[in-house]
Structure formats: C-alpha cells, structure tokens
C-alpha atoms as an extended CHARMM CRD file, in Angstrom:
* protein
*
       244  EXT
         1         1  UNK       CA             43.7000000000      132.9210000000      137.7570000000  PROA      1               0.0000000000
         2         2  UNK       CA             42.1900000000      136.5730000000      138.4560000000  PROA      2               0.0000000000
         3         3  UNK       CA             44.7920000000      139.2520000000      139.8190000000  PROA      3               0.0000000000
         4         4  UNK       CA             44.4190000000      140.9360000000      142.1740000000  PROA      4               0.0000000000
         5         5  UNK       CA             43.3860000000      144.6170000000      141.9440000000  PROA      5               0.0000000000
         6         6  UNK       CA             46.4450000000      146.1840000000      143.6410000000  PROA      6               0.0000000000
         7         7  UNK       CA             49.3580000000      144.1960000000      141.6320000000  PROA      7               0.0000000000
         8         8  UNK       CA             47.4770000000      145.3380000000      138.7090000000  PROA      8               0.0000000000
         9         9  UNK       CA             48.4870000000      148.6740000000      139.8260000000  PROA      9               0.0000000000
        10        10  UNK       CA             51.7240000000      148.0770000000      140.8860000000  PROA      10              0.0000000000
        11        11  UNK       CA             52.7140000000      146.5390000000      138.0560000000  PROA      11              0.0000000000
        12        12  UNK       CA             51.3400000000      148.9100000000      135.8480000000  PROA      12              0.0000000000
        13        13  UNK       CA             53.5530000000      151.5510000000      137.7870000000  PROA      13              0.0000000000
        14        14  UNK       CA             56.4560000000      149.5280000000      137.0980000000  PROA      14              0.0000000000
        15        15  UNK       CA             56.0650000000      149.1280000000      133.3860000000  PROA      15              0.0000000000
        16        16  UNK       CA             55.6020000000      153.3850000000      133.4630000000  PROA      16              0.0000000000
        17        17  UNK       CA             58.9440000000      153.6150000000      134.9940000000  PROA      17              0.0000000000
        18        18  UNK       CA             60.5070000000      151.0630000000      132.7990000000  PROA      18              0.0000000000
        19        19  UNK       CA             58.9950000000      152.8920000000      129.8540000000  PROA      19              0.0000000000
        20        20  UNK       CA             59.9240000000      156.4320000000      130.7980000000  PROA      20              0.0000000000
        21        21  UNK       CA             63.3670000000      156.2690000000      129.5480000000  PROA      21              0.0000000000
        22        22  UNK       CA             62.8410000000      154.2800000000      126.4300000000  PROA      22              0.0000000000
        23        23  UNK       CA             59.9840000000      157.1060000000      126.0700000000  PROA      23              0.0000000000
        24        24  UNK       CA             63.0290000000      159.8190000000      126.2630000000  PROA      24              0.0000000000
        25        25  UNK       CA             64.9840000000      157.9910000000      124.1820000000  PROA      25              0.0000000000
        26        26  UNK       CA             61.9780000000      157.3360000000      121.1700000000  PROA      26              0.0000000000
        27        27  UNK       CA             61.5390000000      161.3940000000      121.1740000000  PROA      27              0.0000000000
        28        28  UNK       CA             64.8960000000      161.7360000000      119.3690000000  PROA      28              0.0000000000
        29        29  UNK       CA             64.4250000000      158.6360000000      116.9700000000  PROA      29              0.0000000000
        30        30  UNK       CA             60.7460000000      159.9420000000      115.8180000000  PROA      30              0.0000000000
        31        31  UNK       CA             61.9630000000      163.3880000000      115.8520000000  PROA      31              0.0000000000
        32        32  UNK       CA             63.7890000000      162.4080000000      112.9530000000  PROA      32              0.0000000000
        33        33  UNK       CA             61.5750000000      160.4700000000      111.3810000000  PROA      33              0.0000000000
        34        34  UNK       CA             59.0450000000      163.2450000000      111.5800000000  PROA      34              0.0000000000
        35        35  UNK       CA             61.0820000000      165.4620000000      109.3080000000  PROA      35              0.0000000000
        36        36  UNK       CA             62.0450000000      162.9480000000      107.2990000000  PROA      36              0.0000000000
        37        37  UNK       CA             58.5640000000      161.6250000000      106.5650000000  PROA      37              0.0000000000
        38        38  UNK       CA             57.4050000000      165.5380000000      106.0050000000  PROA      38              0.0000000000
        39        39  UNK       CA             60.3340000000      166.2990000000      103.5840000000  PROA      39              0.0000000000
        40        40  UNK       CA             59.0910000000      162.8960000000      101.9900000000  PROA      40              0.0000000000
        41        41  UNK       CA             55.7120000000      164.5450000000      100.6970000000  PROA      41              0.0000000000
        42        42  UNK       CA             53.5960000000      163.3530000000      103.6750000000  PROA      42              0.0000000000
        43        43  UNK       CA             51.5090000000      165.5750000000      106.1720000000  PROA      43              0.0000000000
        44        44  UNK       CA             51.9130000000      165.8840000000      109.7100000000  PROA      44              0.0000000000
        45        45  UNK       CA             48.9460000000      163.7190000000      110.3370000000  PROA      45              0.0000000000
        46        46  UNK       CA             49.8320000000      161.1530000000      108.2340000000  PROA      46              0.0000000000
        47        47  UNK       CA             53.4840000000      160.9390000000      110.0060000000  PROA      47              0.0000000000
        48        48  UNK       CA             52.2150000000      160.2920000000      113.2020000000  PROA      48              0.0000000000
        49        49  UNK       CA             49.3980000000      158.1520000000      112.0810000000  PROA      49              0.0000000000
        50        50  UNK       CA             52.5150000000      155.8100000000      110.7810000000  PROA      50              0.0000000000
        51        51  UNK       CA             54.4860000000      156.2830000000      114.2280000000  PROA      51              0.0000000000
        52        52  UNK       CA             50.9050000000      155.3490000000      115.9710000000  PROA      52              0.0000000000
        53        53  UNK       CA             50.3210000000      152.2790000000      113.9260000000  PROA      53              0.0000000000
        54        54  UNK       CA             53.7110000000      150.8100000000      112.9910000000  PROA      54              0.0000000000
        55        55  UNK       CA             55.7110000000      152.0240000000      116.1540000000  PROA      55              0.0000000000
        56        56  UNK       CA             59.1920000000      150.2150000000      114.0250000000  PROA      56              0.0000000000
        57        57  UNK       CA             61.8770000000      152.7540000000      113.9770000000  PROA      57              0.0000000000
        58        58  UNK       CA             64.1450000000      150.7340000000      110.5430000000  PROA      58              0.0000000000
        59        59  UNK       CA             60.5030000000      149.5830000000      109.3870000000  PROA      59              0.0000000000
        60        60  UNK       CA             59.4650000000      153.2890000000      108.8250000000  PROA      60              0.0000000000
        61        61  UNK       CA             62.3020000000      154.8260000000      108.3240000000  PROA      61              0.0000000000
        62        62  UNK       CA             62.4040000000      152.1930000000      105.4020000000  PROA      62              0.0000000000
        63        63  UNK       CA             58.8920000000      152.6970000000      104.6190000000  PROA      63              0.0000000000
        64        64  UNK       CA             59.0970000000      156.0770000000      103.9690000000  PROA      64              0.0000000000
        65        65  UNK       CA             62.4140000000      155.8220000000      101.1040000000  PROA      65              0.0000000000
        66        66  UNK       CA             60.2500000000      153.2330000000       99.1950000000  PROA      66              0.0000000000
        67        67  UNK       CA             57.1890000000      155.8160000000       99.4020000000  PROA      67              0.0000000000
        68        68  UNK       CA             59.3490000000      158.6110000000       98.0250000000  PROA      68              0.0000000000
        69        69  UNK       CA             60.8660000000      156.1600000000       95.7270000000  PROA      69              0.0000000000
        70        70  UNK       CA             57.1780000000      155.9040000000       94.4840000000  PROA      70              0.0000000000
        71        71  UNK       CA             57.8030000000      152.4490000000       95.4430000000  PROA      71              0.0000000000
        72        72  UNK       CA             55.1150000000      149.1240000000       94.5440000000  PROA      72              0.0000000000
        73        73  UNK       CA             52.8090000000      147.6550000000       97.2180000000  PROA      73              0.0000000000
        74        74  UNK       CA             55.0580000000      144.2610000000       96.7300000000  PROA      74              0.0000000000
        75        75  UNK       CA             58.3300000000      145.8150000000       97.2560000000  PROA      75              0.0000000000
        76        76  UNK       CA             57.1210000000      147.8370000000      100.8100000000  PROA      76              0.0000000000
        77        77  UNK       CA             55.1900000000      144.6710000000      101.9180000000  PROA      77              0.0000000000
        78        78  UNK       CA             59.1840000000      142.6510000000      101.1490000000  PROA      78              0.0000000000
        79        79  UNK       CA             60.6280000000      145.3340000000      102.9750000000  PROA      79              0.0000000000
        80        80  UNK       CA             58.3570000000      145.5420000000      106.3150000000  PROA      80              0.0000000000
        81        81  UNK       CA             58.5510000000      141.5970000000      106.3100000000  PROA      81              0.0000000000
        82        82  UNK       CA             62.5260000000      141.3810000000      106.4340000000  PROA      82              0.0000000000
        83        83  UNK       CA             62.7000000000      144.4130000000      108.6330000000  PROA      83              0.0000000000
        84        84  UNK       CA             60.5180000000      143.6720000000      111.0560000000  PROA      84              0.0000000000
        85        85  UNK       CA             61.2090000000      139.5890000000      111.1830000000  PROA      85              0.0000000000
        86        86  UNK       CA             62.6730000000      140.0830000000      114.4510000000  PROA      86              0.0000000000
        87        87  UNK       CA             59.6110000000      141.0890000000      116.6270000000  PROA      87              0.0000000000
        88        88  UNK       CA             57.6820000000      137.5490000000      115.1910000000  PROA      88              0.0000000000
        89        89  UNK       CA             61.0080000000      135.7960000000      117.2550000000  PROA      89              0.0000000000
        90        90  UNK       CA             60.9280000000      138.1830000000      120.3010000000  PROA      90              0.0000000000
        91        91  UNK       CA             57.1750000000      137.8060000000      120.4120000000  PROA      91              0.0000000000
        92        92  UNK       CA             57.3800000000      133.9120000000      120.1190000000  PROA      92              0.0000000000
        93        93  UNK       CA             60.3720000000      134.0500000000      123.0070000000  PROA      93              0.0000000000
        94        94  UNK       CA             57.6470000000      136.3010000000      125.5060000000  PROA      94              0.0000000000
        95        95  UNK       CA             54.6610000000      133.9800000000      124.3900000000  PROA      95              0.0000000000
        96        96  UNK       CA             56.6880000000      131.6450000000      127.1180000000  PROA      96              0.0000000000
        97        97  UNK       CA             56.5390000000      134.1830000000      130.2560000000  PROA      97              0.0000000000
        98        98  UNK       CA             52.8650000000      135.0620000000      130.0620000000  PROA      98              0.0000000000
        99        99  UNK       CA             50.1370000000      133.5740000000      131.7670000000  PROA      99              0.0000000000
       100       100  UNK       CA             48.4090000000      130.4840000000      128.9810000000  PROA      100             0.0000000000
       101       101  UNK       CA             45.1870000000      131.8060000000      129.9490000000  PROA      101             0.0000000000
       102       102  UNK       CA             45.7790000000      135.3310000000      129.0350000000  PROA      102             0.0000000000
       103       103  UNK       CA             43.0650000000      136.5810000000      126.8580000000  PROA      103             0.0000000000
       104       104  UNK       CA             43.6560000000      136.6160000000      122.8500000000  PROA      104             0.0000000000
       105       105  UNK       CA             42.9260000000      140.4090000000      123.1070000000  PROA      105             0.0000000000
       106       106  UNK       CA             45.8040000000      140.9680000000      125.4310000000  PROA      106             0.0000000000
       107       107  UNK       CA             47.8490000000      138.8280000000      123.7200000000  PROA      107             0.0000000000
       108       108  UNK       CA             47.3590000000      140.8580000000      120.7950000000  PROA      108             0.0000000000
       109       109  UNK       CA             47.9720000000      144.2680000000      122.5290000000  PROA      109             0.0000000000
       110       110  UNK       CA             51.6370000000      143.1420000000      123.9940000000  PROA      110             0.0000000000
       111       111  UNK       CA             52.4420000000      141.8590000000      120.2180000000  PROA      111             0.0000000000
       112       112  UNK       CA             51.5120000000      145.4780000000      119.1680000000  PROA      112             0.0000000000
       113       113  UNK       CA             54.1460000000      146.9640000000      121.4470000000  PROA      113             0.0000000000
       114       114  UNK       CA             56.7550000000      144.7120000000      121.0840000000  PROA      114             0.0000000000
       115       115  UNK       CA             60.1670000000      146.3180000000      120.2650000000  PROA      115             0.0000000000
       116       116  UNK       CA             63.7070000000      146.0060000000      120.9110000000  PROA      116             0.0000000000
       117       117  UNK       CA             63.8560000000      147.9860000000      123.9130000000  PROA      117             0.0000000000
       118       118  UNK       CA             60.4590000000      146.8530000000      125.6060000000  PROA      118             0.0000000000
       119       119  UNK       CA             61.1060000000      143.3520000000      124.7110000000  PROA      119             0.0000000000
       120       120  UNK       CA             64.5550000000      143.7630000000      126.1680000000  PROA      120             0.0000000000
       121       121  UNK       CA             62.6280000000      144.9140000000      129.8310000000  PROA      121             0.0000000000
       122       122  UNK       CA             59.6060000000      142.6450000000      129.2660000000  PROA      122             0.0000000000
       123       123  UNK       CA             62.2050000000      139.4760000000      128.9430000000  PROA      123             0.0000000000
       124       124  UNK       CA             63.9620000000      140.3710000000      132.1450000000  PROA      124             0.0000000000
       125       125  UNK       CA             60.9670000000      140.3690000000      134.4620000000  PROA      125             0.0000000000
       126       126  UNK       CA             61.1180000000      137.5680000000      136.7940000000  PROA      126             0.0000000000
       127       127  UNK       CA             58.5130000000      135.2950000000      136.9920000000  PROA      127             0.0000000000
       128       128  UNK       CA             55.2540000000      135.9310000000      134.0850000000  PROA      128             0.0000000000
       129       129  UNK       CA             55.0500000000      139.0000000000      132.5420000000  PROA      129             0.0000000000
       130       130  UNK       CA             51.9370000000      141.0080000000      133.6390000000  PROA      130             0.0000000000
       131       131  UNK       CA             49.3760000000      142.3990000000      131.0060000000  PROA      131             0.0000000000
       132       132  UNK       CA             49.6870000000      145.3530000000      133.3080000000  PROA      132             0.0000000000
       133       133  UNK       CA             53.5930000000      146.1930000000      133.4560000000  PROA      133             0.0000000000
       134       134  UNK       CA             53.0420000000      145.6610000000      129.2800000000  PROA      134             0.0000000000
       135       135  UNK       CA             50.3880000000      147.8440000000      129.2890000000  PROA      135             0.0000000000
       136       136  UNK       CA             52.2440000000      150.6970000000      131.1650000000  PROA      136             0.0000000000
       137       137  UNK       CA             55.5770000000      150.2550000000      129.4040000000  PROA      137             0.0000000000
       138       138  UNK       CA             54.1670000000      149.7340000000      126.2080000000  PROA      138             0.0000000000
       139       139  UNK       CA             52.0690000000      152.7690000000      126.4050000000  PROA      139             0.0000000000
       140       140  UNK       CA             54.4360000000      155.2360000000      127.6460000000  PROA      140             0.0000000000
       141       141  UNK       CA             57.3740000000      153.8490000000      124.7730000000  PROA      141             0.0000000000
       142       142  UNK       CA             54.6380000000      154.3480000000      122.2340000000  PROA      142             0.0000000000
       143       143  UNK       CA             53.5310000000      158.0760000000      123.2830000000  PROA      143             0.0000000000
       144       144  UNK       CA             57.1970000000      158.9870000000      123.2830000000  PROA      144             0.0000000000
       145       145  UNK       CA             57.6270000000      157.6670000000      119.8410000000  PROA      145             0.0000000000
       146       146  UNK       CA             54.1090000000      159.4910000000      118.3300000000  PROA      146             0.0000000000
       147       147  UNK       CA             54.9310000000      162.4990000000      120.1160000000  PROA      147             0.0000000000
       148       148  UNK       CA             58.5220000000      162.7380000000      118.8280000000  PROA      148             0.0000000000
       149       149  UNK       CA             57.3100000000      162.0490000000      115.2320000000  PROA      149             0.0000000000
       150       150  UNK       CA             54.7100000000      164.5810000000      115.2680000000  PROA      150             0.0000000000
       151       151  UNK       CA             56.9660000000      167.5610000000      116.8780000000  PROA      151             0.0000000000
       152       152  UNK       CA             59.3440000000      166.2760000000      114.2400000000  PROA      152             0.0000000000
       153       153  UNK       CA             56.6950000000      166.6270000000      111.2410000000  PROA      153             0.0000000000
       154       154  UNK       CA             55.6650000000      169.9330000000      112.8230000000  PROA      154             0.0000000000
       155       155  UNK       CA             58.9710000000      171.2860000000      112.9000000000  PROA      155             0.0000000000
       156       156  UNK       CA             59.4190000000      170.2030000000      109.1220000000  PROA      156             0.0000000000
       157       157  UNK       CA             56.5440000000      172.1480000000      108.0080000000  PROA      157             0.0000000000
       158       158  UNK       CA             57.6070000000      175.3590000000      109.9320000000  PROA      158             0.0000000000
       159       159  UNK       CA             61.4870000000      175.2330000000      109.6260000000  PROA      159             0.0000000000
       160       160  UNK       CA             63.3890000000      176.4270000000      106.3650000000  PROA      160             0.0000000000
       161       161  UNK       CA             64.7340000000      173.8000000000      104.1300000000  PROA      161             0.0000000000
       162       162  UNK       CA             68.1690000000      174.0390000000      105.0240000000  PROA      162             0.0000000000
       163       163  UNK       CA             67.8700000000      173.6270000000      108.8800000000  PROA      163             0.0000000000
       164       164  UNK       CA             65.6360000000      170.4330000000      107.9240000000  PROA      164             0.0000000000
       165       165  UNK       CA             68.0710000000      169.4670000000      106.1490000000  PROA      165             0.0000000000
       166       166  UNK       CA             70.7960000000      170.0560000000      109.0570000000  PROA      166             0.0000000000
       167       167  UNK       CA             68.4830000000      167.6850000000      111.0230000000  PROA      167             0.0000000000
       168       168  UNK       CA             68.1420000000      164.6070000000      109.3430000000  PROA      168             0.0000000000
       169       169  UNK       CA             71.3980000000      164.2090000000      110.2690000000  PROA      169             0.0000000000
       170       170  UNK       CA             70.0430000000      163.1770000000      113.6500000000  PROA      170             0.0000000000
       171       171  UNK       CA             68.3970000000      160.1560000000      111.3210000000  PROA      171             0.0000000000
       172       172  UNK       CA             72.6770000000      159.1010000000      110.5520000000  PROA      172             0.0000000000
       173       173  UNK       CA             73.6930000000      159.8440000000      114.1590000000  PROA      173             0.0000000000
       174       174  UNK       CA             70.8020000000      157.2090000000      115.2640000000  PROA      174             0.0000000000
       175       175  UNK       CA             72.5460000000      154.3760000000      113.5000000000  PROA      175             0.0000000000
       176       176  UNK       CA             75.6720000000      155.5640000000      114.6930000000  PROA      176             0.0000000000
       177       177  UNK       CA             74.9460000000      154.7980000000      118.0830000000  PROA      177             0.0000000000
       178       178  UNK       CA             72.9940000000      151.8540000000      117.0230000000  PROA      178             0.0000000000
       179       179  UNK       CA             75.7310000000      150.0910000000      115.4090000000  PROA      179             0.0000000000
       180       180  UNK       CA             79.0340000000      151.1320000000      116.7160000000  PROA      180             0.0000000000
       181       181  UNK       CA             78.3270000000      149.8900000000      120.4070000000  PROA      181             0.0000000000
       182       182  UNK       CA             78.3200000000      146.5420000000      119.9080000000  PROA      182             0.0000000000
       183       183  UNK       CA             80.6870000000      146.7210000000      116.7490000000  PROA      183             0.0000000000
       184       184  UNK       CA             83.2320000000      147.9660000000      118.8900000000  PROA      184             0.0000000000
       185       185  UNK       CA             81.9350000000      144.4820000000      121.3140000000  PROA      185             0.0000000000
       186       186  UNK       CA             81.9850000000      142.1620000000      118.8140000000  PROA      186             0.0000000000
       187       187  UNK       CA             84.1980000000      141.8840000000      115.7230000000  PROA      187             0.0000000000
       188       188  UNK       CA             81.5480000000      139.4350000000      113.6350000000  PROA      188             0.0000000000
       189       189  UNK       CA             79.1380000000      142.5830000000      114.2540000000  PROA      189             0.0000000000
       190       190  UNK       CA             81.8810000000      145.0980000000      112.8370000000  PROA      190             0.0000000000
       191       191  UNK       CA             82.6240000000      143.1690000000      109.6580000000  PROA      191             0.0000000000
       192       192  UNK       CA             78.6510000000      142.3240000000      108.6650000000  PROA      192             0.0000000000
       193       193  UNK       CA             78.5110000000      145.9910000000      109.3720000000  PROA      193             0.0000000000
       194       194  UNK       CA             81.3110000000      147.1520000000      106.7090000000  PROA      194             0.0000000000
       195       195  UNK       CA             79.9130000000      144.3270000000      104.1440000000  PROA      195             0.0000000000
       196       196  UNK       CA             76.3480000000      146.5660000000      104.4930000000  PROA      196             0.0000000000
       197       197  UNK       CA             77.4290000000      149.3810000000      103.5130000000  PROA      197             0.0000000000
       198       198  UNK       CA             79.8920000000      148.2100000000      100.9540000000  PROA      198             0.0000000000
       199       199  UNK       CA             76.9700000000      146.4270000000       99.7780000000  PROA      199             0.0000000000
       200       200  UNK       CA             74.5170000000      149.4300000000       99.6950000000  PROA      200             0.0000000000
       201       201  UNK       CA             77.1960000000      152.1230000000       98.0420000000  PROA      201             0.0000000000
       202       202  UNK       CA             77.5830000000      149.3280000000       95.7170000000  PROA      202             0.0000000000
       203       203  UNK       CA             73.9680000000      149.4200000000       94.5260000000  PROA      203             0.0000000000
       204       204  UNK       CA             73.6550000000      153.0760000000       95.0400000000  PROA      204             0.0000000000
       205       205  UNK       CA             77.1640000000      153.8900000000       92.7200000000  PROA      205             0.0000000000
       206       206  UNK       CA             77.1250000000      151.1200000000       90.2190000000  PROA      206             0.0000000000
       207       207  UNK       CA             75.8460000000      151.9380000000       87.0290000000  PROA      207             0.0000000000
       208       208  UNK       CA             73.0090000000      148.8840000000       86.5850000000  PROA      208             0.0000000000
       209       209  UNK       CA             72.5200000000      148.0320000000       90.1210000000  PROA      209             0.0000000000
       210       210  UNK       CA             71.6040000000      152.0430000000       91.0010000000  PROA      210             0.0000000000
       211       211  UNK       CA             68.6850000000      151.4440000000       88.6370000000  PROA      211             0.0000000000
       212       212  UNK       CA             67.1180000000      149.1750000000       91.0940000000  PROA      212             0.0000000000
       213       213  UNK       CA             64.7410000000      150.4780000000       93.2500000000  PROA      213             0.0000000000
       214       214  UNK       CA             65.2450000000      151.6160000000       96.5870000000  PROA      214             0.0000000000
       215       215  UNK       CA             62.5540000000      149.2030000000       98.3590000000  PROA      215             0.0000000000
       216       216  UNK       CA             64.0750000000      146.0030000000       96.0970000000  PROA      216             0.0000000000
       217       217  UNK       CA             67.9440000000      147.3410000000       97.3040000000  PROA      217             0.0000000000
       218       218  UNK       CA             67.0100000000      146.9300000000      100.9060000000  PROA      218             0.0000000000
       219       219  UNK       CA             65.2570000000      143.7110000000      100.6350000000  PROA      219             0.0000000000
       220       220  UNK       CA             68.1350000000      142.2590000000       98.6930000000  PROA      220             0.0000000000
       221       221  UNK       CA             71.5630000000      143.6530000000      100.8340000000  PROA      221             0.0000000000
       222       222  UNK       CA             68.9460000000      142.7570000000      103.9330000000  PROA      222             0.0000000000
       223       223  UNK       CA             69.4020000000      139.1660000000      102.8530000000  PROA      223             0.0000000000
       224       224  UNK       CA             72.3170000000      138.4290000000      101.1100000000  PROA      224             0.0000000000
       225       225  UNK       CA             74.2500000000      140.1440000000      104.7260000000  PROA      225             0.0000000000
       226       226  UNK       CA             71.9460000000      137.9530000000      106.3060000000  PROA      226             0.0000000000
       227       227  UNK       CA             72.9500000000      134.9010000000      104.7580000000  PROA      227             0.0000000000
       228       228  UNK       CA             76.5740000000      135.7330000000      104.6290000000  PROA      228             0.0000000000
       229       229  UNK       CA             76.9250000000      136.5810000000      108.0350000000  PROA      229             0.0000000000
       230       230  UNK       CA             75.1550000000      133.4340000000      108.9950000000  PROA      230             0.0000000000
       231       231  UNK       CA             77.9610000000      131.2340000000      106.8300000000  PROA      231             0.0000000000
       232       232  UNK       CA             81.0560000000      133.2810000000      108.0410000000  PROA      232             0.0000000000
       233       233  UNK       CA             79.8650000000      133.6270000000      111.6280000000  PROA      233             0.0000000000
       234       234  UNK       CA             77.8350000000      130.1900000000      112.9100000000  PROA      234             0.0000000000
       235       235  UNK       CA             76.1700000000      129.8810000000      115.7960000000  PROA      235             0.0000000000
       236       236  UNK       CA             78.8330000000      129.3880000000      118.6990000000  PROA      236             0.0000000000
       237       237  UNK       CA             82.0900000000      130.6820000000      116.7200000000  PROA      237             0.0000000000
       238       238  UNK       CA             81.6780000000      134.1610000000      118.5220000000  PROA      238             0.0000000000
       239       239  UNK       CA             83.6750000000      134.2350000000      121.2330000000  PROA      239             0.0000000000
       240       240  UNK       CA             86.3300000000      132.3850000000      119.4510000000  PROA      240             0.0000000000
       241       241  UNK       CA             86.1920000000      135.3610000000      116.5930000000  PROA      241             0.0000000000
       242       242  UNK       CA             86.4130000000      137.8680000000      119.3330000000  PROA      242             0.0000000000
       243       243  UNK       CA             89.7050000000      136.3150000000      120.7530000000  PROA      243             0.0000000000
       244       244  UNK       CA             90.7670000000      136.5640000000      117.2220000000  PROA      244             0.0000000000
C-alpha cells in the first residue's frame, strides 16, 4: 500500500521529536567515548567513523579496551556478538509492527538504527511503525551520538592529560545511571549486578585469571552472569523475588 505524501511528513516530524531527547542524551554517552577512544591511540576521524557505523554505546565502549588491549580479530568479533545480541531480539520483536511489504532496503535501514532507546519509542507506536517516524528518530539519535563522539575525540586531542583523565569519569557515571535505576526496582537486577563486578575484579586482581585478555574477560563474565542469572532468576519468579 503507497502512503500518502503528507503522513510521510508527519510522521517523519514525529520520529524528530521522539529522537531529540535521546539525541541530548547520546551527546554525553559519545562524549565519553570520544576521549576514551582518542586516549586509546585512535584519531578523531576514526572515533566518529566507529560512532557512525556501530552507533552501540557497551559494543564500542568494549571495542575500544580490546583494541588497546591489542586484542585478536576472534576475541572483538566474541565480544560485539554477546554485546550486541540484544538488538537481533528487539529487531525480530519490531519485524512484527512494520508493514510485510516494506522494502528489504528499509528494512535494513531501521535494523541499522535500532537501539535501546529508539526501539523502546519505535515499540510503543500504535498501529505499524512508519519507515518515516524510523527514519526521523533514527537519524536525529544517530547525529547526537556522532556528534558527541567527535566533540569528545576533539576535546581529547586539545585538552591536557589530566583533565582527560578527569573526564572519563563521565564513561563510570554512564553505568551508574544505567544500572542503579532499575537495581534499586528490582532486586534480581541488583544481585546479577554485584556478581558482575565481583566477577570482573576477580579476573582483573587474581593472579592467573588477570593474564587473560581483556576482550576474552568480557566475553566470559558476559556469559557465565548470563547463565547464572538465568538459573537463579527464571522467567516469572520476579515479582515473587521482589516481595522477598
């Protein structure tokens, strides 16, 4: 079925507005990532190149500790994979609300863009999702985040060593506000929390496990939470954990 002209517009204007404040939001987030990928070795060009093509906040952020780590092509292609799982289930979940003659092309362009946040607004539309309110949120999320990352690389080529150092706390703070939310929400999220990073200072303070690389650490505390989680806290135990 052809749309019409005017909706196209409309809902393009829509998906702008949705987009604006996950836009404002990415600018921190890539800021960060910007200095760290700079202080990694990497040029400002290359930075945002990543933030262009990737547009995965943990996947680069990740990325860039096994490319400092002078990690292998096996252990960043692990990494990407676990990190990024997610987006093959939220794409499969908004393969139901668009139109099943939608073009393969267009199919492919709202798979590029799909994140947390702009599947999070592209799954609450009523009705299909229009190519055009993708296309405008998608685009404005995704100029936030390559913007951010390249004032953020900038800055780390400019600024003295110390105050980019200062700033990459702003990468900590991130999954601060990432994770305590809904660990304050949900207890099952607070405990796989705790068993992460008891997990990760474990491989980064133990005497054979800190030999492992960076890129192979990730992939394996990625899991093995994973797996644990999934055997303390089943599918439909939540809310009796939370009364708990």
């Amino acid at each position: 079925m052809r749309s019409n002209p005017s909706d196209s517009v409309k809902n393009f204007k829509e998906g702008v507005q949705a987009g604006i404040p996950i836009a404002l939001g990415y600018l921190a987030v890539s800021f960060a990532f910007g200095i760290q990928a700079v202080s990694s070795g990497l040029s400002v060009f290359q930075a945002t190149l990543i933030s262009l093509t990737n547009v995965t906040s943990a996947g680069q952020f990740a990325g860039i500790s096994v490319i400092a780590a002078a990690g292998s092509y096996i252990e960043m292609a692990g990494v990407q994979f676990i990190i990024n799982l997610r987006y093959m289930l939220m794409s499969t979940a908004l393969s139901q609300k668009i139109d099943p003659d939608l073009p393969v092309y267009k199919r492919l362009g709202i798979a590029f863009g799909v994140t947390d946040e702009i599947f999070a607004v592209s799954i609450m539309r009523k009705g299909v999702l229009a190519p055009a309110f993708s296309a405008g949120a998608i685009i404005t999320a995704v100029l936030g985040w390559v913007l951010g990352t390249f004032l953020g690389a900038f800055s780390g080529e400019i600024l003295s060593a110390a105050l980019i150092s200062a700033l990459g706390v702003a990468l900590y703070g991130m999954f601060v506000a990432i994770v305590v939310p809904p660990a304050r929400e949900n207890r099952n999220v607070a405990i796989a929390s705790l068993i992460a990073a008891g997990c990760s200072s474990l491989f980064y303070f133990a005497p054979v496990l800190k030999e492992i690389s960076s890129g192979t650490r990730i992939i394996i505390v990625t899991v093995a939470v994973s797996v644990l989680s999934a055997l303390l806290f089943p599918q439909g135990t939540e809310g009796a954990a939370n009364e708990g």
